[in-house]
N, C-alpha and C positions, 0 to 999 in steps of 0.2 A: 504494500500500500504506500510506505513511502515513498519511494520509488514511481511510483504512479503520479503521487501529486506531488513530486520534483519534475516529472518530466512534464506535466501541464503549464507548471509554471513560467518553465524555459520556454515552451511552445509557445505561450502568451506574450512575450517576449515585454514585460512588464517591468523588466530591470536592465541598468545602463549594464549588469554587472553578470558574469554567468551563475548559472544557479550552484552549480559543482563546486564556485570557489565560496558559496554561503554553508555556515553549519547552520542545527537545528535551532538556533537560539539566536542568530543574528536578526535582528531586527529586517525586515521585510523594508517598511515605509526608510528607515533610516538610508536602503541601500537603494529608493527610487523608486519604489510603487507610489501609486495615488491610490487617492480613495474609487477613483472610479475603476485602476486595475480592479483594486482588489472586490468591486463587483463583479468584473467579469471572470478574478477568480472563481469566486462563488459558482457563477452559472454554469464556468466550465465544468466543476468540480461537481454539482450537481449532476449535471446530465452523466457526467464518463461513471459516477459513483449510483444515481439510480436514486438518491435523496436528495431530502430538502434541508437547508437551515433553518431551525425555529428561531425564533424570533428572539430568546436568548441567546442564542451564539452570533447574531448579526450586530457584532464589537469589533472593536478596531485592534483589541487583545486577541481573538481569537486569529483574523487575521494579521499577526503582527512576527510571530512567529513563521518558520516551518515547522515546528516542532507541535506549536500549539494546533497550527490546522490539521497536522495527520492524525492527531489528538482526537479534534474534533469529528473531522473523516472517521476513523475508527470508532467512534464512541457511534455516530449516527448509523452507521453500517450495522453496526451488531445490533442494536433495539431494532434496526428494519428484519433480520430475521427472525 
């Protein structure tokens, strides 16, 4: 799964920066996403994942991270089965 939503990220091409030289805990926004990326994080990550974000996870924490979105990814995945 990580893996999965590191390569969406790259694909989105969301960051000045490659995704490979970010660890799990670098800040996202600090290395060049916007807000509106990281909407269309969300949607990508929706569709490829098959879920939705509740409307608690739609924070600027949740995507601020990689670490915290595969978190998040993970967490929504498993209550969907």
């Amino acid at each position: 799964m990580r893996d999965r939503v590191r390569t969406i990220v790259g694909s989105l091409n969301l960051l000045p920066v490659p995704v490979d030289g970010l660890s799990d805990q670098d800040n996202l926004f600090d290395a060049g996403m916007t807000s509106f990326g990281s909407v269309q994080l969300m949607m990508a990550i929706e569709e490829e994942f098959d879920i939705e974000f509740p409307n608690s996870l739609l924070t600027r924490k949740t995507f601020a991270t990689l670490g915290g979105l595969i978190a998040a990814v993970e967490q929504l995945v498993s209550e969907k089965v």
